[in-house]
C-alpha positions as CSV (number, residue, x, y, z in Angstrom):
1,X,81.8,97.6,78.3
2,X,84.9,95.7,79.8
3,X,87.0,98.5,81.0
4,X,91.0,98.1,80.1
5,X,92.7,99.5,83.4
6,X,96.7,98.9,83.8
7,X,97.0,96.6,86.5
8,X,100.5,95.6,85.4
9,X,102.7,95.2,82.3
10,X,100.4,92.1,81.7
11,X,97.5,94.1,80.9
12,X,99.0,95.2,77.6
13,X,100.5,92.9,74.7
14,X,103.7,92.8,73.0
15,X,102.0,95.1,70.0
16,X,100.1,97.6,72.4
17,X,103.5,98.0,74.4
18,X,105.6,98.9,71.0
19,X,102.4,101.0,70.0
20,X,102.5,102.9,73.4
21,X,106.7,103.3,73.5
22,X,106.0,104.5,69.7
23,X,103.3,107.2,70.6
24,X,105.8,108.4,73.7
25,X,109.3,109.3,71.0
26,X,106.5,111.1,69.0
27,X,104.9,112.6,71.8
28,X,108.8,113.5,72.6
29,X,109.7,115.0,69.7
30,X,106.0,117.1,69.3
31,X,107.1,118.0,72.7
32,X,110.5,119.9,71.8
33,X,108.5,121.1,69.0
34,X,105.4,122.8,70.8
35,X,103.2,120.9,68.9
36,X,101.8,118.6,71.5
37,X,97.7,118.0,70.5
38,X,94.8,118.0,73.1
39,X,94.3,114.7,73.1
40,X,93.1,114.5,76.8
41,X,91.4,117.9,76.5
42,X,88.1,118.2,79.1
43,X,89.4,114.8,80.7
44,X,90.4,114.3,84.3
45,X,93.2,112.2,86.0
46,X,92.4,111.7,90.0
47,X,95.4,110.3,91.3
48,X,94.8,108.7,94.9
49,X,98.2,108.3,97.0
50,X,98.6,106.5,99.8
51,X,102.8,106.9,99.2
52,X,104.9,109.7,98.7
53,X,106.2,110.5,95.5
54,X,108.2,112.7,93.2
55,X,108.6,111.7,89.7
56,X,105.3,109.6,89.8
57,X,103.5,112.4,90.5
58,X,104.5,115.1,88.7
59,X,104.6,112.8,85.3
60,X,101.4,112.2,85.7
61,X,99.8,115.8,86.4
62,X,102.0,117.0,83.8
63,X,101.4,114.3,81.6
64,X,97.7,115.4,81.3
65,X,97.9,118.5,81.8
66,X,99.8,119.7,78.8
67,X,97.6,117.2,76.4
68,X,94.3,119.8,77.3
69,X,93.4,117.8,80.8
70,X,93.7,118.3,84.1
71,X,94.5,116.3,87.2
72,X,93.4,116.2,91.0
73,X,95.6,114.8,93.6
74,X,93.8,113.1,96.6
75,X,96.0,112.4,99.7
76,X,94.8,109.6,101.9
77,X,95.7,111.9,105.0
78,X,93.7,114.8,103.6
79,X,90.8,112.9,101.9
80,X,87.9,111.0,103.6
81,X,89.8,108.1,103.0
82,X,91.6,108.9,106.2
83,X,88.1,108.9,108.3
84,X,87.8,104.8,106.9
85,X,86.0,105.0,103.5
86,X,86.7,102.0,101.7
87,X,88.8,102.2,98.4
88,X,85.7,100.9,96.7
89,X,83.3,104.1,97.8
90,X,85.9,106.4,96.8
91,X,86.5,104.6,93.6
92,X,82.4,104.4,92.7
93,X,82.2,108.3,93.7
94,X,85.4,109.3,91.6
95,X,83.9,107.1,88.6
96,X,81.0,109.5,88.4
97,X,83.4,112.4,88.5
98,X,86.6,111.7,86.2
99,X,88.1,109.5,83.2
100,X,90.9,108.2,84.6
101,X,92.1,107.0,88.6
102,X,95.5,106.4,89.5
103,X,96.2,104.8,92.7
104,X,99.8,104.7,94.5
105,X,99.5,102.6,97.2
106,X,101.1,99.2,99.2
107,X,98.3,96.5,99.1
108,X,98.3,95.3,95.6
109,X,94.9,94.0,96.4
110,X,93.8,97.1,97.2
111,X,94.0,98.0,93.1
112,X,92.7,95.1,92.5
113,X,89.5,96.2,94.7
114,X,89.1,99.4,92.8
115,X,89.6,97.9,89.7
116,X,86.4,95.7,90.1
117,X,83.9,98.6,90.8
118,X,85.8,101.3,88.8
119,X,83.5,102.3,85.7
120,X,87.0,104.0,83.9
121,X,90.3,103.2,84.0
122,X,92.2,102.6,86.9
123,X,96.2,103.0,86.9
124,X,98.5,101.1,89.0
125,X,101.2,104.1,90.0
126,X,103.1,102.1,92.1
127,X,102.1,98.9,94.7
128,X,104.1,96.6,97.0
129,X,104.2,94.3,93.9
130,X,104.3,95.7,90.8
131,X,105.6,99.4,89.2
132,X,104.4,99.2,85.7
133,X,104.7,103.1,84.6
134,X,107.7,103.3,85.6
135,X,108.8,99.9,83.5
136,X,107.4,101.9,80.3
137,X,110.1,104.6,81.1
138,X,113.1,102.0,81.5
139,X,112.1,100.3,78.2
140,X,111.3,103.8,76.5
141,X,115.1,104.2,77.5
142,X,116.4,101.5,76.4
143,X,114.4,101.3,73.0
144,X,115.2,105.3,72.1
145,X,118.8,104.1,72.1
146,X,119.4,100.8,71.0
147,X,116.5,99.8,69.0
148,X,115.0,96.1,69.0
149,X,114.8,94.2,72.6
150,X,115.4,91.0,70.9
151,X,118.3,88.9,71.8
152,X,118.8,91.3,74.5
153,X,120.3,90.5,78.0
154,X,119.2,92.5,81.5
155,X,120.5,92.1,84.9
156,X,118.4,93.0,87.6
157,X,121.2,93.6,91.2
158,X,120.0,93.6,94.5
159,X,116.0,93.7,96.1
160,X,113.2,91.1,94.1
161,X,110.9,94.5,94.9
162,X,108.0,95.8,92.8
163,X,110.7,96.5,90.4
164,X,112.4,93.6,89.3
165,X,108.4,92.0,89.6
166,X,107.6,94.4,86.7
167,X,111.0,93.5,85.1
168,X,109.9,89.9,84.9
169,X,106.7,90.8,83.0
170,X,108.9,93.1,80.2
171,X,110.9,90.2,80.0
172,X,107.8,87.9,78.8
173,X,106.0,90.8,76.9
174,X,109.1,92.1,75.1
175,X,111.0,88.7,74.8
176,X,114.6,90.1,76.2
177,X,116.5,87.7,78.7
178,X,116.4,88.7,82.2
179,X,118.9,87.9,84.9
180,X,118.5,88.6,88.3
181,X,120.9,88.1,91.2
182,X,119.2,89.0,95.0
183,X,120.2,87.6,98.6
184,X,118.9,85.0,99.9
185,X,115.7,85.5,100.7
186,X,115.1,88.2,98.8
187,X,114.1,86.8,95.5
188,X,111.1,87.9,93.1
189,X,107.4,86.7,93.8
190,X,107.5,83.3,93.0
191,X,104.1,83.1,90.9
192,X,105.7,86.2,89.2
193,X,109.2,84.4,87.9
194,X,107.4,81.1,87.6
195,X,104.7,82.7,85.2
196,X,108.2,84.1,82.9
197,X,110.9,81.0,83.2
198,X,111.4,80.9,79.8
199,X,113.1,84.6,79.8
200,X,114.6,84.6,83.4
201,X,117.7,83.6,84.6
202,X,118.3,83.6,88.7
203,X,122.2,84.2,89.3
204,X,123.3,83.2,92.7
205,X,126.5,85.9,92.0
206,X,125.6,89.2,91.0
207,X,128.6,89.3,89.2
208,X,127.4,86.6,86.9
209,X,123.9,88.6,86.2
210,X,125.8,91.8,84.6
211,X,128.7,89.1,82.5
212,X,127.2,90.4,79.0
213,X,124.4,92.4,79.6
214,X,123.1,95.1,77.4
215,X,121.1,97.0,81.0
216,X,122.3,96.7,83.9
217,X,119.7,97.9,86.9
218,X,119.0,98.0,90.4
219,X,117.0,99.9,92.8
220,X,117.2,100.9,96.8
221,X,117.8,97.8,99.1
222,X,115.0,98.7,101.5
223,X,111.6,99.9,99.5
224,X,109.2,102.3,100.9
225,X,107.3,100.2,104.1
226,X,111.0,98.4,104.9
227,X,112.7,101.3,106.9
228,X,113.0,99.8,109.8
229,X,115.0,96.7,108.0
230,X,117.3,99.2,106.2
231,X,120.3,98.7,108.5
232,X,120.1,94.7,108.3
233,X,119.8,94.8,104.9
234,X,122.8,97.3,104.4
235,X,125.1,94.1,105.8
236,X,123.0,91.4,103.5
237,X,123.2,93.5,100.2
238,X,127.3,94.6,100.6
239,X,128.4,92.9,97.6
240,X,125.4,93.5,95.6
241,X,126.5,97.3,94.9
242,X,126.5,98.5,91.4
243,X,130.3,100.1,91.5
244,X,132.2,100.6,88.8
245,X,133.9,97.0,88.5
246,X,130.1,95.7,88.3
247,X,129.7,97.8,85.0
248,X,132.7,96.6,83.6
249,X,131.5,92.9,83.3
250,X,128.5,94.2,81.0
251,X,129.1,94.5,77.7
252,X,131.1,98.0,76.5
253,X,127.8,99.6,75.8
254,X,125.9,98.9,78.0
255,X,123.5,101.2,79.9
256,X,123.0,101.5,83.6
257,X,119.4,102.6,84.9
258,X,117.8,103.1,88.4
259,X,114.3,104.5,88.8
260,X,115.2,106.8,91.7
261,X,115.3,107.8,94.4
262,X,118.9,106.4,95.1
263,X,121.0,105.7,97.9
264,X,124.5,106.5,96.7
265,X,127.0,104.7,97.8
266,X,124.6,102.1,98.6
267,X,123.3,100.2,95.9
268,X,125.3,102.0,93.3
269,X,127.9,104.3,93.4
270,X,127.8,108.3,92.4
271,X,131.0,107.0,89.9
272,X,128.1,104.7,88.0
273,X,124.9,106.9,88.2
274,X,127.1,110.0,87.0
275,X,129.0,108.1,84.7
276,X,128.8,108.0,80.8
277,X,127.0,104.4,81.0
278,X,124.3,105.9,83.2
279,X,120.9,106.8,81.3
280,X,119.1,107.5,84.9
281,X,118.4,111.4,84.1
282,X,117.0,110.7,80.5
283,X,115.0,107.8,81.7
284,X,113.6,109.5,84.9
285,X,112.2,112.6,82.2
286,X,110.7,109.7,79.6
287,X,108.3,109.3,82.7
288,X,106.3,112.4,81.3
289,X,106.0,111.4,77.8
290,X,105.4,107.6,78.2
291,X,102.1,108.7,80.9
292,X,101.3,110.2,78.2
293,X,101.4,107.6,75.7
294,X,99.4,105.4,78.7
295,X,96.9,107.9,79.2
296,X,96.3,108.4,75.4
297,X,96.0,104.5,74.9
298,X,93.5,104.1,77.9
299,X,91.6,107.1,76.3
300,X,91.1,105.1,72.9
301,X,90.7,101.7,73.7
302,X,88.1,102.3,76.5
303,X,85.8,104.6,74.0
C-alpha cells in the first residue's frame, strides 16, 4: 500500500482540503458539545522534535488524545537520536510501534528521509521549508468566518519563511490570490512561487500587498535557526511592521492573523494583534480541531 503522509499542503487536493476544514467546524462544534467520537481510539501519534514548540505540540497530543488515542513525545536530546541514530532507524522502529509519526524539525530533507522508509503516516509539524498544520488552522479561520476562498486576496508582510512557503501552496490548492511583499533577499523558495505564479503576486511595497486584501499576515522576522541574524534583520524589516496604518489599506473587514509566537512591536504591533481585526487567538485554538480533522483523514485513507 502507498502510504499518504502530509509532506506539505501539496499532498492533499482542493476536495480533501474542504473535506478536512469541514470535518474540523464539526469536530468544533461536537467539541462544545461533549460529543467528540473515538475515532483514533487504540491509535498512537509519536511526535519526534527536533524544535521547541508550544501550540504545535499540545494540538497534536490533545488532538489524539480526546478522539480515544494517545500520543508519545520523543525529544531528540532525550531519545537515542541524540547518540547519532539516523532518522531512518528511528522511523523503521517507531513504524512497528505506532499509526502515526510527526516530526518537527529544520532539514526538510530530513522528512523526506523518513517519509521513504515510514510504513504509516508521517506528519510534517513544522520544517525550515514548509508549516502545513499550521496553514490548515489559518484557512479554518478564515473559512469559519467568511465562507468561500474564491476571489479572495491575501498579503503575506515580512520573512519568505516556512510560512509564506505553505501560503503559496493554499494559494494553488484553494485558488485565493496571494500577495507577498519581503526585503530583498528575503523572498519565498523560488521553485515554491514558480510552481504557484498563476495565484501570486510579489509586491516590492508592503503597502501595496495589504491595498484590498481580505487577510492580511505575517510572522517573526527571524525564524527559529536565525537568532543570531535577528538584530540585522530588525533594521532590514523596519517598514515591513504590521501597525495599524498597514490594516487600514485592507479592505474594512478584513482579518489580521499570525501563527505565534510574536514579537510585538516588531512585526506587528499589540494595537493590531489585540485589535477587533485580529483573529490570532481563535486561529491559534482551530490548531486542536483541524489535527484532528488531519489525523482522522490519515486514519481513513491509509486503511
Amino acid at each position: 500500500m502507498n502510504i499518504r503522509h502530509f509532506r506539505s499542503l501539496l499532498d492533499i487536493n482542493r476536495k480533501e482540503f474542504i473535506r478536512i476544514l469541514d470535518r474540523s467546524l464539526e469536530i468544533k462544534k461536537l467539541s462544545r458539545e461533549n460529543h467528540l467520537p473515538n475515532s483514533l481510539s487504540k491509535k498512537t501519534l509519536a511526535l519526534i522534535f527536533k524544535k521547541n514548540s508550544t501550540r504545535t505540540r499540545v494540538s497534536m497530543e490533545t488532538a489524539i488524545n480526546k478522539l480515544g488515542g494517545n500520543a508519545v513525545y520523543i525529544s531528540h536530546l532525550t531519545s537515542q537520536i541524540a547518540r547519532g541514530e539516523s532518522i531512518k532507524d528511528t522511523g523503521k522502529v517507531l513504524s512497528g510501534m505506532v499509526d502515526f509519526i510527526a516530526i518537527r524539525t529544520h532539514e526538510h530533507s530530513e522528512l523526506l528521509e523518513l517519509c521513504e522508509i515510514a510504513s504509516v503516516p508521517v506528519i510534517n509539524a513544522l520544517t525550515q521549508k514548509f508549516h502545513p498544520c499550521q496553514l490548515l488552522a489559518d484557512m479554518l479561520t478564515f473559512y469559519e468566518e467568511k465562507g468561500s476562498f474564491e476571489n479572495r486576496t491575501f498579503s503575506w508582510v515580512g520573512d519568505g519563511c516556512n510560512m509564506c512557503n505553505s501560503y503559496i501552496n493554499a494559494s494553488k490548492i484553494l485558488r485565493f490570490n496571494l500577495k507577498i511583499a519581503t526585503p530583498n533577499g528575503f523572498e519565498p523558495d523560488a521553485s515554491v512561487l514558480n510552481a504557484s505564479s498563476d495565484t501570486v503576486e510579489l509586491c516590492d511595497l508592503p503597502g501595496k500587498a495589504v491595498e484590498n486584501s481580505d487577510l492580511v499576515t505575517t510572522d517573526v522576522w527571524a525564524s527559529m535557526g536565525d537568532e543570531e541574524d535577528h538584530e540585522r534583520r530588525k533594521v532590514l524589516f523596519k517598514g515591513y511592521q504590521i501597525n495599524q496604518n498597514m490594516m487600514d489599506k485592507a479592505n474594512k473587514d478584513a482579518i489580521f492573523l499570525h501563527c505565534l509566537p510574536a514579537h510585538r512591536d516588531e512585526e506587528v504591533t499589540s494595537e493590531v494583534i489585540d485589535g477587533p481585526t485580529s483573529r490570532v487567538w481563535e486561529q491559534s485554538h482551530n490548531r486542536l480541531y483541524t489535527t484532528q480533522a488531519l489525523l482522522e483523514f490519515l486514519a481513513e485513507v491509509n486503511v
